[in-house]
Residue frames as qw, qx, qy, qz and C-alpha x, y, z in Angstrom:
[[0.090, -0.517, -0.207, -0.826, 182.37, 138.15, 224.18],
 [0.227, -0.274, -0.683, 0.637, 181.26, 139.59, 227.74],
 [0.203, -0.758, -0.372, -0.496, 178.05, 141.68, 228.49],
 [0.239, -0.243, -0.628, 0.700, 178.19, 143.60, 231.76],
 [0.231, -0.777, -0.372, -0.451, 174.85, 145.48, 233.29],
 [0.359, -0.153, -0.398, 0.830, 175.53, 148.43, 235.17],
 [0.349, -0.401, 0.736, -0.418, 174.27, 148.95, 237.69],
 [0.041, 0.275, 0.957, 0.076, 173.34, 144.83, 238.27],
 [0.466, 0.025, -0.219, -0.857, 169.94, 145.16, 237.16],
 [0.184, -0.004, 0.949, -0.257, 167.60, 141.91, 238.94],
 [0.732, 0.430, 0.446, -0.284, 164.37, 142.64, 236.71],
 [0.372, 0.565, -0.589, -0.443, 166.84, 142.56, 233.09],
 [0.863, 0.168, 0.474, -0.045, 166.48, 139.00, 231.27],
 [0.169, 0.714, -0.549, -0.400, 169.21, 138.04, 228.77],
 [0.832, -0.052, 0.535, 0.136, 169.65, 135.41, 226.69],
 [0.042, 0.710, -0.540, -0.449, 172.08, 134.64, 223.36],
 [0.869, 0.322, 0.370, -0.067, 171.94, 132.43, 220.41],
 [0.176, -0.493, 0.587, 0.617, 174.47, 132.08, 217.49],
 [0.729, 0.584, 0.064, -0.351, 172.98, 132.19, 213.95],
 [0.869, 0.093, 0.388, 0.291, 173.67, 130.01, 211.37],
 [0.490, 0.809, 0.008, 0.325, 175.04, 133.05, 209.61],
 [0.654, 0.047, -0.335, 0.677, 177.92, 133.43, 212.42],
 [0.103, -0.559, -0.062, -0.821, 175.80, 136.24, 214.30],
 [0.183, -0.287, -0.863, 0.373, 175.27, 136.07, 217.73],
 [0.310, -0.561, -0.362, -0.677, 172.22, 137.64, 218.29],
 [0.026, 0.087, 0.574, -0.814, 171.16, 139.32, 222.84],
 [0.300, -0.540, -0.648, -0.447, 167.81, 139.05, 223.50],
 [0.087, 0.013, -0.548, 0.832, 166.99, 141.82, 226.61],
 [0.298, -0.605, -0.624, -0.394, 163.89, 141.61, 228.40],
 [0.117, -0.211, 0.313, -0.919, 163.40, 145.31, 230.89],
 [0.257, -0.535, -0.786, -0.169, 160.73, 143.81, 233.17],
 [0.281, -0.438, -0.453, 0.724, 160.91, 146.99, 235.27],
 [0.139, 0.733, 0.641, 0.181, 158.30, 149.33, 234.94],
 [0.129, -0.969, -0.018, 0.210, 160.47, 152.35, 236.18],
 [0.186, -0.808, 0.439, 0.347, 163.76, 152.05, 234.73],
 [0.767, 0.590, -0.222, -0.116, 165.77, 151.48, 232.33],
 [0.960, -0.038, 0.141, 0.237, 168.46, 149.00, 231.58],
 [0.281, 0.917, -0.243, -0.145, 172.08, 149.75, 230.47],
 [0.924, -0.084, 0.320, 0.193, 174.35, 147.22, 228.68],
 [0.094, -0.805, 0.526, 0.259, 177.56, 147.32, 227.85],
 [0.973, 0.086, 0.193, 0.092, 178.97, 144.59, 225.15],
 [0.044, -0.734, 0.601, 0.315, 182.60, 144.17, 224.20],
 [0.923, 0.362, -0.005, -0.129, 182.42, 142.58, 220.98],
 [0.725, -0.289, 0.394, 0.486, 185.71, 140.92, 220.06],
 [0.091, 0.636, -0.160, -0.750, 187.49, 142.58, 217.36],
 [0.163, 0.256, 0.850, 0.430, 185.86, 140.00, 214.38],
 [0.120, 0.654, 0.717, -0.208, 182.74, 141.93, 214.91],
 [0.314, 0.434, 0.382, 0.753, 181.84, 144.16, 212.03],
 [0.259, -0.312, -0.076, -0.911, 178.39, 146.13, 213.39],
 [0.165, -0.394, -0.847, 0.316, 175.32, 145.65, 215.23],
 [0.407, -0.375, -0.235, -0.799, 171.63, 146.43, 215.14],
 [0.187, 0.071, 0.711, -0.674, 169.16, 146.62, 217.57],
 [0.338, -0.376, -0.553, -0.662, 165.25, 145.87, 217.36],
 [0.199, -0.040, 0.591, -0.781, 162.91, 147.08, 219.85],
 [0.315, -0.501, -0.761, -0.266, 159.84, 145.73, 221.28],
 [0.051, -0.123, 0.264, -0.955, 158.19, 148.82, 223.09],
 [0.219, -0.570, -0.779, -0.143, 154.60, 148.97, 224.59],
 [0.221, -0.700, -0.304, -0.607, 152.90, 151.21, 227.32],
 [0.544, -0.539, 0.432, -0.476, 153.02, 149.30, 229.93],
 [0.094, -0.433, 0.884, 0.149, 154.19, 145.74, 230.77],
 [0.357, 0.355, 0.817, -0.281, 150.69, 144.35, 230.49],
 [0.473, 0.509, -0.155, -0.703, 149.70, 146.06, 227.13],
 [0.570, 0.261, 0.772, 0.103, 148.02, 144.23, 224.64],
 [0.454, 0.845, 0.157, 0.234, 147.43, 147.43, 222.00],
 [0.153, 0.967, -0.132, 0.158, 149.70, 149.99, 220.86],
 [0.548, -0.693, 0.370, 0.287, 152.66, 147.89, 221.15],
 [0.505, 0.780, -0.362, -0.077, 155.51, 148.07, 218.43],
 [0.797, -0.289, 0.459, 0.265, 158.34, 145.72, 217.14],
 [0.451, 0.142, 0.394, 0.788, 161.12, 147.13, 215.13],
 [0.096, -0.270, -0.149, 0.946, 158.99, 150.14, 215.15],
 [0.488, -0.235, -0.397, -0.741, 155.58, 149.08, 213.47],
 [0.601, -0.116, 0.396, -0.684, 152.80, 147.90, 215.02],
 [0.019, 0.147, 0.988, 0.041, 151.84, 143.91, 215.36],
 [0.474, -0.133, -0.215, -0.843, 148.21, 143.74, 214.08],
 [0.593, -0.184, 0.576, -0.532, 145.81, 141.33, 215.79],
 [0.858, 0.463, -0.033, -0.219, 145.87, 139.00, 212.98],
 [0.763, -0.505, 0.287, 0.284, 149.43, 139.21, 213.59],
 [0.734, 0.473, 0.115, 0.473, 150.76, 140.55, 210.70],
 [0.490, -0.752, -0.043, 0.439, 153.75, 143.08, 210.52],
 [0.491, 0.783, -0.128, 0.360, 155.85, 145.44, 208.73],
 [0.512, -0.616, -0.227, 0.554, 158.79, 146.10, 210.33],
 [0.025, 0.987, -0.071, -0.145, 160.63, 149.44, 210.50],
 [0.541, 0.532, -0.551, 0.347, 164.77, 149.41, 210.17],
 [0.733, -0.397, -0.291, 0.470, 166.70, 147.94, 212.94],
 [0.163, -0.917, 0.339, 0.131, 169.13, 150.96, 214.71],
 [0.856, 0.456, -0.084, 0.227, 171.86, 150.42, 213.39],
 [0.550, -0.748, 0.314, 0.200, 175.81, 150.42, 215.07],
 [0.769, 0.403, -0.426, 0.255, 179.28, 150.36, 213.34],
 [0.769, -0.637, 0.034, 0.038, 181.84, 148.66, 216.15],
 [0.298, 0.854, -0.415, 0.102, 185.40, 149.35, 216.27],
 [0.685, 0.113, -0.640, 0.329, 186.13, 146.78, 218.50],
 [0.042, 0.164, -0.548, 0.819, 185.81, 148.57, 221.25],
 [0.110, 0.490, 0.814, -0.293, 182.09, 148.29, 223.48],
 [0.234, -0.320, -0.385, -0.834, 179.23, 149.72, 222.55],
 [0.130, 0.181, 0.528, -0.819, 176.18, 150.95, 224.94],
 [0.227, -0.277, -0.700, -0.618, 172.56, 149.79, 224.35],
 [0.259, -0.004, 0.596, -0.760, 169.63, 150.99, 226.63],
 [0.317, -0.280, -0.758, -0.496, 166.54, 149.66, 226.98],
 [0.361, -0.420, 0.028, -0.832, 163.51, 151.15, 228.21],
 [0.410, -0.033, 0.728, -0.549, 161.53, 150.39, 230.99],
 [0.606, 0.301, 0.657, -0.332, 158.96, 147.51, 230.43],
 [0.629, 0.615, -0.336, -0.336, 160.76, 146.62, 226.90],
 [0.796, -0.049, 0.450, 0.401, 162.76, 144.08, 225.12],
 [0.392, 0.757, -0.366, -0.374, 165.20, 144.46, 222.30],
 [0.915, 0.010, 0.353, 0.197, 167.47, 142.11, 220.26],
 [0.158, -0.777, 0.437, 0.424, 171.08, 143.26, 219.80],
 [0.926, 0.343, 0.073, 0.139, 172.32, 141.15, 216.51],
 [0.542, -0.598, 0.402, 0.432, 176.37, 141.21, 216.34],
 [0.832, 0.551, 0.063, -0.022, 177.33, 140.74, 212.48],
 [0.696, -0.418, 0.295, 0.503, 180.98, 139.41, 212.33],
 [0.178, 0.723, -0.273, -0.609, 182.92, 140.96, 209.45],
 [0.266, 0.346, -0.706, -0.558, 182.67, 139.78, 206.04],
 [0.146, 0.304, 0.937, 0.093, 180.08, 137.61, 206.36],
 [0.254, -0.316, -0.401, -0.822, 176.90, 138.29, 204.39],
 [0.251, -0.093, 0.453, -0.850, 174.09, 138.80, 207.42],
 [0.219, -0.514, -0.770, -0.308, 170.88, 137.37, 207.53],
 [0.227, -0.392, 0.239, -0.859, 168.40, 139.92, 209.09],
 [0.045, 0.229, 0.882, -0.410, 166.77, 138.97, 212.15],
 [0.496, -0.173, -0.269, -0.807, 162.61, 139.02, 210.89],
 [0.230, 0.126, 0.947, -0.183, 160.52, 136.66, 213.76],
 [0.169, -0.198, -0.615, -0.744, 158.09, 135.32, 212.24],
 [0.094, 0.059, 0.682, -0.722, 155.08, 136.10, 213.94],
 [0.476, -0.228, -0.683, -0.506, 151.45, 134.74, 213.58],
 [0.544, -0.060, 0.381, -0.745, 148.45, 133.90, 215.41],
 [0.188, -0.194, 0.963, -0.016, 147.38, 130.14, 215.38]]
């Protein structure tokens, strides 16, 4: 499976992990405060769908009013999320932007397998 950013993009951070459920799961991090990202993935043609979860804020230096999966992280750290976005893939790429001074996390879900959803678990020590 290939990712390509267009145009090259030098503040975009990727990384990739395969779940134990046979998902690979993109982690993008948009450190640029003016622009968005635009990735391109060509999933191979095992790949059923693919959600997205955003982590959105104000600014890259917020500490309130920032959202993940589309609720708000409380200072206690608890969370609710919202729904992932959801994608069905034909085999063919698919086109995920991300905003300036976000992250997201693309999950792949191969066909016929039963998913685990991506939930991090998130706390405060």
């Amino acid at each position: 499976m290939r990712a390509h950013l267009e145009p090259s993009h030098a503040e975009l951070s990727t990384f990739a992990v395969r779940a134990g459920d046979g998902s690979l799961r993109i982690c993008l991090i948009n450190k640029d405060a003016d622009r968005r990202a635009r990735v391109k993935v060509n999933p191979n043609k095992n790949v059923a769908n693919a959600t997205i979860l955003r982590l959105a804020g104000p600014r890259l230096d917020s500490t309130t009013d920032v959202t993940l999966g589309g609720a708000t992280v409380d200072e206690n750290g608890s969370w609710n999320p919202g729904l992932d976005e959801a994608r069905d893939i034909d085999g063919s790429e698919v086109v995920f932007e991300v905003a300036a001074s976000s992250a997201a996390v693309i999950t792949l879900v191969p066909k016929g397998s039963s998913p685990t959803h991506f939930r991090p678990q998130i706390g405060v020590p």
